[in-house]
FIZALO-325987 format. One record per residue (C-alpha): residue in one letter; residue number from 1; x, z, y. Coordinates in Angstrom, 2 decimals. Each point is the difference from the previous one (the first is absolute). Example, Ala and Ser with C-alpha at 12.3 -4.5 7.8 and 13.67 -1.06 7.14 Angstrom:
2
 mivex lummar      px      pz      py
     a      1   12.30    7.80   -4.50
     s      2    1.37   -0.66    3.44
END
This chain:
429
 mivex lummar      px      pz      py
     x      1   21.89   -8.67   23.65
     x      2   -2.68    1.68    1.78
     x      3   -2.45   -0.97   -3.04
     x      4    2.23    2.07   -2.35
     x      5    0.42    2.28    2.59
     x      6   -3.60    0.47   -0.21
     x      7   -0.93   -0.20   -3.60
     x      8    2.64    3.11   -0.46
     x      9   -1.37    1.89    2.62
     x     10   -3.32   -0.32   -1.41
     x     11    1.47    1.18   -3.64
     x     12    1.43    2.90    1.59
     x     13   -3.05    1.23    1.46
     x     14   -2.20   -0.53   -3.47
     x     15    2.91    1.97   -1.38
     x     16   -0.89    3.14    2.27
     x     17   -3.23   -0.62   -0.28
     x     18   -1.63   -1.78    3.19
     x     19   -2.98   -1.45   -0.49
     x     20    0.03   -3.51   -1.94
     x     21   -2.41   -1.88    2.70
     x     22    1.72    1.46    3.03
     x     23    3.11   -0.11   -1.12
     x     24   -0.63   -3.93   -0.34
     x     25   -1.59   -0.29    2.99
     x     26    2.10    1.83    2.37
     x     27    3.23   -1.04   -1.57
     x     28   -1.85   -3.76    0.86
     x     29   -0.88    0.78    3.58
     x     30    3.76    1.62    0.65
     x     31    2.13   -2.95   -0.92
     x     32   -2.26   -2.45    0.86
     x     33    0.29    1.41    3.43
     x     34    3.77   -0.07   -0.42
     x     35   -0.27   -3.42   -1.01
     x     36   -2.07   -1.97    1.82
     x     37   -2.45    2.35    2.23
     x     38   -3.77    0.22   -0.15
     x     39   -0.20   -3.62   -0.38
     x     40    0.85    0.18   -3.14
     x     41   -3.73    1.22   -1.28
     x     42   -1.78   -2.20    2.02
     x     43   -1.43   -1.37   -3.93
     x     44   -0.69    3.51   -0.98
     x     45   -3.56    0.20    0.03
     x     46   -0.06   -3.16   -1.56
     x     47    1.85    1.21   -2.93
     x     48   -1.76    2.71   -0.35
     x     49   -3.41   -1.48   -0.07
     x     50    1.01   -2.22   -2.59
     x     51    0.87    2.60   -2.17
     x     52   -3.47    1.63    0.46
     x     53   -1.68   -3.58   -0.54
     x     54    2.53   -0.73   -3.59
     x     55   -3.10    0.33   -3.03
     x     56    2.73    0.44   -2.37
     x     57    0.57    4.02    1.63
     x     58   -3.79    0.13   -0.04
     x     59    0.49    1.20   -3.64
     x     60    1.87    2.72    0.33
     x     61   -2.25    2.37    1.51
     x     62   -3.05   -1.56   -2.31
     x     63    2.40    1.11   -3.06
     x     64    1.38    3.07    1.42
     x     65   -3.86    1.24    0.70
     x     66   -1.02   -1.12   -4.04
     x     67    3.21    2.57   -1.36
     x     68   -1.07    2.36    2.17
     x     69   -3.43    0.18   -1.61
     x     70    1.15   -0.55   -3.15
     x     71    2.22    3.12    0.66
     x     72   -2.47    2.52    1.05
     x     73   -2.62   -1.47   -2.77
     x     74    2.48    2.36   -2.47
     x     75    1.03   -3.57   -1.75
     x     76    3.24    1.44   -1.07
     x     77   -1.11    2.93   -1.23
     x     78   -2.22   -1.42   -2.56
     x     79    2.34   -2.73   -1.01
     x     80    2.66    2.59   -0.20
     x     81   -2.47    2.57   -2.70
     x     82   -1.28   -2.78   -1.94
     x     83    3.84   -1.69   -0.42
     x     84    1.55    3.38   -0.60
     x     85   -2.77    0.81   -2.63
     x     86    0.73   -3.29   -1.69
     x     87    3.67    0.09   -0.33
     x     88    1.14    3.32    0.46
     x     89    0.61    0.96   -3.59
     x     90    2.64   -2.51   -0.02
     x     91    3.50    0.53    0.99
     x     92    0.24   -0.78    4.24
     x     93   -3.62   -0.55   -0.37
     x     94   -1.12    1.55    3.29
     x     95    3.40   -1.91    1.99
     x     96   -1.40   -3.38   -1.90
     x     97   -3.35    0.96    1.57
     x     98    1.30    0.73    3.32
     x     99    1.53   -3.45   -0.36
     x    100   -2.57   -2.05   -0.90
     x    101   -2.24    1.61    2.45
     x    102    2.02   -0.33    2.52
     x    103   -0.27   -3.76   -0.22
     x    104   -3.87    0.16    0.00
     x    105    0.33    1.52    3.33
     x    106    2.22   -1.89    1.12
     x    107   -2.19   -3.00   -0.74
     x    108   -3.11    1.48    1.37
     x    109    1.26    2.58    2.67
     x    110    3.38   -0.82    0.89
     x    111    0.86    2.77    2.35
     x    112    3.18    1.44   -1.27
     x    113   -0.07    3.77    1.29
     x    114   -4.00    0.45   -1.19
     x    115    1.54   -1.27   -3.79
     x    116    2.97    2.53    0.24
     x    117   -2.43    3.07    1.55
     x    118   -2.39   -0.54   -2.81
     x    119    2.18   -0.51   -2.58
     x    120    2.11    2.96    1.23
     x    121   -2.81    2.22    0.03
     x    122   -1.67   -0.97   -3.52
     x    123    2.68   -1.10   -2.26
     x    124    3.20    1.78    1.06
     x    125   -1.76    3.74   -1.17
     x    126   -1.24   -1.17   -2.87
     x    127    3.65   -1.52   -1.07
     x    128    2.14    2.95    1.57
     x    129   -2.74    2.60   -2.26
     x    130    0.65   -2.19   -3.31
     x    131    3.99   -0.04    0.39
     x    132    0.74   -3.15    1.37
     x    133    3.68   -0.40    1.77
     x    134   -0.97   -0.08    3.80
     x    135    2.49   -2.69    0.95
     x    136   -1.99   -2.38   -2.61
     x    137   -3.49    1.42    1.24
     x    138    1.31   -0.57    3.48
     x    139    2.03   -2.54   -0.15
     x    140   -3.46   -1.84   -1.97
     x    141   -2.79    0.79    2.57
     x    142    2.36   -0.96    3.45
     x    143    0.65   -3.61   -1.68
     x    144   -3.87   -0.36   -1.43
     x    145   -1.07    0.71    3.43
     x    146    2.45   -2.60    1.76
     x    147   -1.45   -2.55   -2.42
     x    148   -2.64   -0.98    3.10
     x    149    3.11   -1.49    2.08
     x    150    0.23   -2.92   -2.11
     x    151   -3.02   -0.28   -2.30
     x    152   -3.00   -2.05    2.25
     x    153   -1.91    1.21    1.81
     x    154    2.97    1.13    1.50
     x    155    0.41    0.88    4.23
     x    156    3.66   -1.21   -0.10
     x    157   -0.91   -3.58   -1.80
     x    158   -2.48   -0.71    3.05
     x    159    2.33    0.95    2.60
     x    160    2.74   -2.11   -2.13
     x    161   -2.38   -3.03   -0.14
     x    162   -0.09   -0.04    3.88
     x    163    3.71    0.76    0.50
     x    164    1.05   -2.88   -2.26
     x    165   -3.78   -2.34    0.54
     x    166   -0.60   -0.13   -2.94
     x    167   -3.74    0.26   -1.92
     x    168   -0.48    3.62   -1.08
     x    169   -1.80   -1.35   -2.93
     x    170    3.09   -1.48   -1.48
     x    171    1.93    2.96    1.41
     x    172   -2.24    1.88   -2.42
     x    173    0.08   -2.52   -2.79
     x    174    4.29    0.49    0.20
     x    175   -0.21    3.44   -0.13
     x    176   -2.22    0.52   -3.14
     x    177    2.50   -0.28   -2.57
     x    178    2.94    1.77    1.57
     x    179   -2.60    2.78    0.54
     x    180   -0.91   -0.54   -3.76
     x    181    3.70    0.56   -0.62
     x    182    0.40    3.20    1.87
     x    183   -3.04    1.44   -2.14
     x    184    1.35   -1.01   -3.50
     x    185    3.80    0.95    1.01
     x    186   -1.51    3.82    1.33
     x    187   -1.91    0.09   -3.37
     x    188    3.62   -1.32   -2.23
     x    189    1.90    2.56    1.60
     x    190   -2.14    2.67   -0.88
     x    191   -0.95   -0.43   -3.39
     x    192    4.04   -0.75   -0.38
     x    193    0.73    3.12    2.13
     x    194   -1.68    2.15   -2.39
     x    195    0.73   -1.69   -3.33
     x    196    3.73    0.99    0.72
     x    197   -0.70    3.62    1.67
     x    198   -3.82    1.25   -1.35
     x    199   -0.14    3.30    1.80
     x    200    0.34   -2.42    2.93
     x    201   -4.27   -0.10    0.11
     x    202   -1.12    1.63   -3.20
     x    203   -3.49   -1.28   -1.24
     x    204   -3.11    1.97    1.09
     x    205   -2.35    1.46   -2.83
     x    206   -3.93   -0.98    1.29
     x    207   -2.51    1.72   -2.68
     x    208   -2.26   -3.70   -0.09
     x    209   -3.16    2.14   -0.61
     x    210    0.31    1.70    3.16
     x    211    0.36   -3.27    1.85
     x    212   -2.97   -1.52   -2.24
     x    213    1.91   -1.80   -2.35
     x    214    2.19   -3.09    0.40
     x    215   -2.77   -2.19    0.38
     x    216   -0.73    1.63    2.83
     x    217    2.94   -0.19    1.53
     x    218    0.19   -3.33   -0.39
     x    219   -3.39   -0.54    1.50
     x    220    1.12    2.27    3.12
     x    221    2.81   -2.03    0.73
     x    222   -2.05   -3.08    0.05
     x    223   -2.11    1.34    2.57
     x    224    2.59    1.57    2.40
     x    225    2.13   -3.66   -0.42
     x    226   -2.26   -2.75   -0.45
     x    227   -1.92    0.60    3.69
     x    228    3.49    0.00    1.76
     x    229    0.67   -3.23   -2.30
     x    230   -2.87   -1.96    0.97
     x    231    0.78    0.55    3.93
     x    232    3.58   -0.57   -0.68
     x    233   -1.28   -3.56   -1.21
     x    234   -2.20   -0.42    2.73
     x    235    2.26    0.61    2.26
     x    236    3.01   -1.83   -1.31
     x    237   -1.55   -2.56   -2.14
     x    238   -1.83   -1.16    2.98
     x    239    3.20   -0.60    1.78
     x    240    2.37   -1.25   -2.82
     x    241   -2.82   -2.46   -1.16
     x    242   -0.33   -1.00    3.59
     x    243   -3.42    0.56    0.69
     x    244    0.49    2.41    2.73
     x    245    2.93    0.49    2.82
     x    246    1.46    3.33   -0.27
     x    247   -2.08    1.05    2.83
     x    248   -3.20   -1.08   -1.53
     x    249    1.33    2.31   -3.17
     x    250    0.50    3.16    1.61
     x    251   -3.09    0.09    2.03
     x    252   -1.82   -0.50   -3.89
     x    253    2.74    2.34   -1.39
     x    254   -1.04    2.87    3.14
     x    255   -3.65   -1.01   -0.93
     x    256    0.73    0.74   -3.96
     x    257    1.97    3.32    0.49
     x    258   -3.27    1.22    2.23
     x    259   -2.39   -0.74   -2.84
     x    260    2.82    1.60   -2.57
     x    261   -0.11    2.67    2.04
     x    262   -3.98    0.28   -0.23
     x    263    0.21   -0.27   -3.74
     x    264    2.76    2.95   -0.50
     x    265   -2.96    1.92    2.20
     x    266    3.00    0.59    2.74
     x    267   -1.80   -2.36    2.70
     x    268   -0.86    1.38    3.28
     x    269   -0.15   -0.69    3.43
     x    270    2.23    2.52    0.76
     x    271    3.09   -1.18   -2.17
     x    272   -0.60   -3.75    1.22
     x    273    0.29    1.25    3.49
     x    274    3.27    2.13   -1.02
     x    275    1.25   -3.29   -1.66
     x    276   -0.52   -2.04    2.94
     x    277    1.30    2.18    2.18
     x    278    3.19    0.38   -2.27
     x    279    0.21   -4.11   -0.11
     x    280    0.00   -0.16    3.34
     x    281    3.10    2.62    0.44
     x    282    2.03   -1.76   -2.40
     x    283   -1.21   -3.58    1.30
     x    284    0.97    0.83    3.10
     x    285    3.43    1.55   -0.62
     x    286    0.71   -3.89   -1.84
     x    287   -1.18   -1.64    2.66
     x    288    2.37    2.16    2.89
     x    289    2.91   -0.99   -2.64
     x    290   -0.86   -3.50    0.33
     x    291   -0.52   -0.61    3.74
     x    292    3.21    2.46    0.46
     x    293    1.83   -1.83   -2.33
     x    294   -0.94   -3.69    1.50
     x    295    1.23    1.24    3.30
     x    296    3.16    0.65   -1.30
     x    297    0.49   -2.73   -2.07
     x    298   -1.43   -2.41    2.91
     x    299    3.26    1.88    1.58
     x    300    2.70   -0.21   -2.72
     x    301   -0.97   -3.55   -0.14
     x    302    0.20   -0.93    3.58
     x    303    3.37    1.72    0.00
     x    304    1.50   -1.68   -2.56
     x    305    0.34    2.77   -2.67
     x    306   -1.75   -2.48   -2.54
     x    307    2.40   -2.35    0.28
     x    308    2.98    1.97   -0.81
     x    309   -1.45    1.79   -2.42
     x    310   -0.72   -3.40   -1.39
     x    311    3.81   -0.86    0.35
     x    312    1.65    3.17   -2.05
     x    313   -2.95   -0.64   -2.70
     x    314    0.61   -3.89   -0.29
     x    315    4.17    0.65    0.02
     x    316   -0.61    2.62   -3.17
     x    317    1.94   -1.24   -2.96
     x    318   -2.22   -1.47   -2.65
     x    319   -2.58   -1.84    2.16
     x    320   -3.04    0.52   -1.31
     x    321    0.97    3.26   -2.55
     x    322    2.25    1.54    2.64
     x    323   -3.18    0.26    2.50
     x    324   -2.23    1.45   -3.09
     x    325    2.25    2.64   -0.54
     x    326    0.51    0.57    3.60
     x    327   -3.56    0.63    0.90
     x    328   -1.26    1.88   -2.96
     x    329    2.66    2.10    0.67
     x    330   -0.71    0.49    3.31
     x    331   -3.84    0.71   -0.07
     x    332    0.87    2.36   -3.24
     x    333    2.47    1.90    2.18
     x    334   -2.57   -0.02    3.00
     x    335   -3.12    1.11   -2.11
     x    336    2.00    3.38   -1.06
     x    337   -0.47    0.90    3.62
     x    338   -2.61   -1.81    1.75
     x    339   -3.75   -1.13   -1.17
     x    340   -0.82   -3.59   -1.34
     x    341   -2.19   -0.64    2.61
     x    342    3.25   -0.06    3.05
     x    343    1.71   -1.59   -2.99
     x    344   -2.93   -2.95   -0.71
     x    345   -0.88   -0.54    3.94
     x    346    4.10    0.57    1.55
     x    347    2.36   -1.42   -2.64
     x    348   -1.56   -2.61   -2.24
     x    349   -0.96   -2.15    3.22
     x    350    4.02   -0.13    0.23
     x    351    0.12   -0.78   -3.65
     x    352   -2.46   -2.82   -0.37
     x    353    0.67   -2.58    1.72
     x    354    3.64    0.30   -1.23
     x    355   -1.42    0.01   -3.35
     x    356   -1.86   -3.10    0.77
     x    357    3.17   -1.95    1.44
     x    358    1.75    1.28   -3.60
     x    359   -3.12   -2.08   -2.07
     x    360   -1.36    3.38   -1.22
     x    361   -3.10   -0.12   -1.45
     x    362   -1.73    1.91    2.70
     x    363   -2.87    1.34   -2.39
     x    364    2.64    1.26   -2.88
     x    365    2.36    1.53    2.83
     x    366   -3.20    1.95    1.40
     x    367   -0.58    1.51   -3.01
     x    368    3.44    0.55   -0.54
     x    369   -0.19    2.32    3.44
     x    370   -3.19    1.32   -1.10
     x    371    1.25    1.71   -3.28
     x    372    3.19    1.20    2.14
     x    373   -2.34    1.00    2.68
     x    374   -1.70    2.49   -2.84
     x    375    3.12    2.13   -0.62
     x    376    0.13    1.06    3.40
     x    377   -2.97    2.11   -1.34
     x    378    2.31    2.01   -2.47
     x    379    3.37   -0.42    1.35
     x    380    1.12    3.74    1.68
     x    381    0.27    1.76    2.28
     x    382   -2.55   -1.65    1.99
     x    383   -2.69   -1.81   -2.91
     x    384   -3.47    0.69    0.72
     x    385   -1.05    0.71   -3.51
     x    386    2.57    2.40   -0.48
     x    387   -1.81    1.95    2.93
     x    388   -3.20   -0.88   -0.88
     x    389    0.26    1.44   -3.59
     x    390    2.01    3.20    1.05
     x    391   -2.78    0.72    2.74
     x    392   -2.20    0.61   -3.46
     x    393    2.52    1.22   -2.78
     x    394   -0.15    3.77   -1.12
     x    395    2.83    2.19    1.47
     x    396    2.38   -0.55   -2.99
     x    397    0.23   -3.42    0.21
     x    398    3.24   -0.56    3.07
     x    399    0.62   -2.69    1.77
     x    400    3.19   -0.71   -1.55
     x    401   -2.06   -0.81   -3.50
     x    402   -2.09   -2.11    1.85
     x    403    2.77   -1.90    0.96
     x    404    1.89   -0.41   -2.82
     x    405   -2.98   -0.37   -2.04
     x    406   -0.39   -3.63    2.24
     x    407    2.77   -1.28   -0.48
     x    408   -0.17   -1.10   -3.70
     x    409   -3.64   -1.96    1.57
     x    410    2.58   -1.43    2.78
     x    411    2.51   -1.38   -2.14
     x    412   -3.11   -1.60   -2.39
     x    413   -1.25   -1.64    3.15
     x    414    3.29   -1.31    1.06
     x    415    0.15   -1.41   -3.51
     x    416   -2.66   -1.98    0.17
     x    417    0.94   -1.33    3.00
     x    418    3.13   -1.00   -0.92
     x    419   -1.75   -1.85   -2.57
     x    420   -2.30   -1.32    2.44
     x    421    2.94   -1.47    2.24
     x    422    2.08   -1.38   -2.96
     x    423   -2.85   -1.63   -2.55
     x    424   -3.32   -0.78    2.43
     x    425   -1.44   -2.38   -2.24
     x    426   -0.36    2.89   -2.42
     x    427   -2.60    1.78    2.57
     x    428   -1.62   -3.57    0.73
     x    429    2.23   -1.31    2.83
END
């Protein structure tokens, strides 16, 4: 029991808001003391060099660094004008926008909070001044900018691919279409949304001359989206084709947002050194996750908390169903209170190889975590989007409208993963 001992302790001390890495680590070092003494990390170092030597991990900084430029090259902000100019005189226009732009960042960027910021700051005014509801407006721009958690490149697919060992490249390959979904489903629901309740986003009235005519409009678009595009292809292309590891693809993908960077005239050696030095913070908080968290699973397992835990999951009625249920559940429940990354590095190691024993397809049950993994973005109190949009909303917009603005996006998202679970073959599987 000391494992489960453990594994609560180290809940309860996420839930007041210790530090993730430390509160790995030290939980680790305490009840591996209790149960075996210092001996017991005499394969420490070992470990932990072998997480700094896995290629796989190499990526995420490489990808983190190319969102990060994309981010302060104003990418957003143009794709957000030209998309809003396009389809703003149509009813929900500018939350269709938000949508769809929200998956070309998420394609090229991925970095949730810099999606939800922008968005936040360009779209939300614009929407709140033309009468849109706020719980639709958002409700629209939280769930656009969570779109990066399971549409590749995305952080949590990478650290997924190493968790369950399999290729990222067919971790991204898995993911495409029930990131597809998510877009079209976001889209359904709000041309629906406002077909039954119009006042819901009323249309905006753009005089065409003043914005040079539709033509160029059109033409506008193409330039804001089509240089985004072409790196997005680079960048995945080269890995879904299999040219290129997903290593090799985000050092071209960081080399691509650079010279995007030079074209939008935003390039200079000042923001490249801000952007390194912000890849490196965030790097660096992953990578204390990881070691603290292989402590303290190198602990839980030499305990014998994996093997119980693989006990009560295997004695679950309905074998295989009973299990899916059981953990979806579980990491749903966890992600309203605690991050995906604990989530991803703590509890799907307990998960997998249970999964495995089951005859899960590992790749379709990693995805499966993966689009669970993304609600813990919008699910309150404790969703990061939630605070990351609020942070930038205008003083009428509460929290409370934030909230229950999300949870129409949550209930979408669980949809399609029901769907997901239940008919796989429909999403490729």
């Amino acid at each position: 029991m000391i494992g489960i001992c453990m594994f609560l302790t180290a809940l309860a001390l996420l839930l007041v808001g210790f530090p993730v890495a430390f509160t790995f680590g030290g939980a680790a070092v305490f009840f591996g003391l209790i149960a075996e003494g210092p001996k017991i990390f005499n394969l420490m170092p070992h470990r932990i060099f072998a997480v700094m030597h896995n290629t796989i991990l190499m990526a995420i900084p490489l990808f983190i660094f190319m969102g990060i430029i994309l981010q302060k090259s104003k990418l957003a902000e143009r794709l957000l004008e030209s998309m809003g100019s396009l389809f703003g005189e149509i009813r929900g226009g500018i939350a269709i926008s938000t949508v769809l732009v929200g998956a070309l960042l998420a394609a090229s960027t991925g970095v949730v909070g810099a999606s939800v910021v922008a968005m936040g700051v360009i779209s939300l005014p614009v929407m709140l001044k033309y009468g849109y509801d706020k719980r639709l407006a958002t409700g629209t721009i939280c769930a656009s900018g969570t779109l990066g958690q399971i549409i590749p490149p995305s952080i949590i697919l990478i650290i997924l691919g190493d968790v369950f060992q399999q290729p990222v490249g067919d971790l991204f390959k898995a993911a495409f279409w029930p990131g597809l979904s998510l877009v079209l489903i976001y889209v359904t629901y709000i041309v629906g949304i406002t077909i039954f309740n119009p006042a819901l986003a009323p249309p905006i009235r753009l005089d065409a001359a003043e914005h040079g005519g539709k033509g160029k409009q059109v033409l506008t678009a193409l330039k804001s989206i089509v240089p985004p595009l072409v790196l997005i292809v680079l960048v995945l292309g080269s890995i879904l084709a299999g040219v290129a590891t997903p290593t090799e693809s985000s050092a071209v993908g960081g080399i691509g947002a650079i010279i995007l960077a030079a074209m939008y005239r935003q390039l200079s050696l000042k923001m490249v050194w801000d952007s390194a030095a912000e890849t490196v913070k965030i790097s660096a908080m992953v990578f204390a996750i990881l070691i603290g968290a292989t402590a303290f699973s190198m602990v839980f397992t030499y305990t014998g908390g994996d093997y119980l835990v693989e006990d009560v999951m295997l004695a679950l009625p309905g074998g295989k169903w009973g299990f899916l249920i059981f953990s979806m559940g579980a990491i749903m429940a966890l992600g309203f209170f605690i991050d995906f990354v604990e989530i991803a590095y703590i509890v799907v190691p307990i998960l997998a190889p249970i999964a495995d024993r089951l005859g899960i397809d590992p790749l379709w049950y990693a995805i499966l975590v993966a689009m669970n993994l993304q609600t813990s973005f919008l699910t309150p109190p404790f969703g990061f989007s939630l605070f990351y949009l609020k942070g930038v909303a205008p003083p009428e917009v509460r929290t409370m409208d934030i909230y229950r603005g999300v949870i129409p996006f949550i209930s979408l998202q669980a949809l399609v993963l029901v769907v997901l679970a239940v008919f796989p073959q429909v999403f490729g599987f």
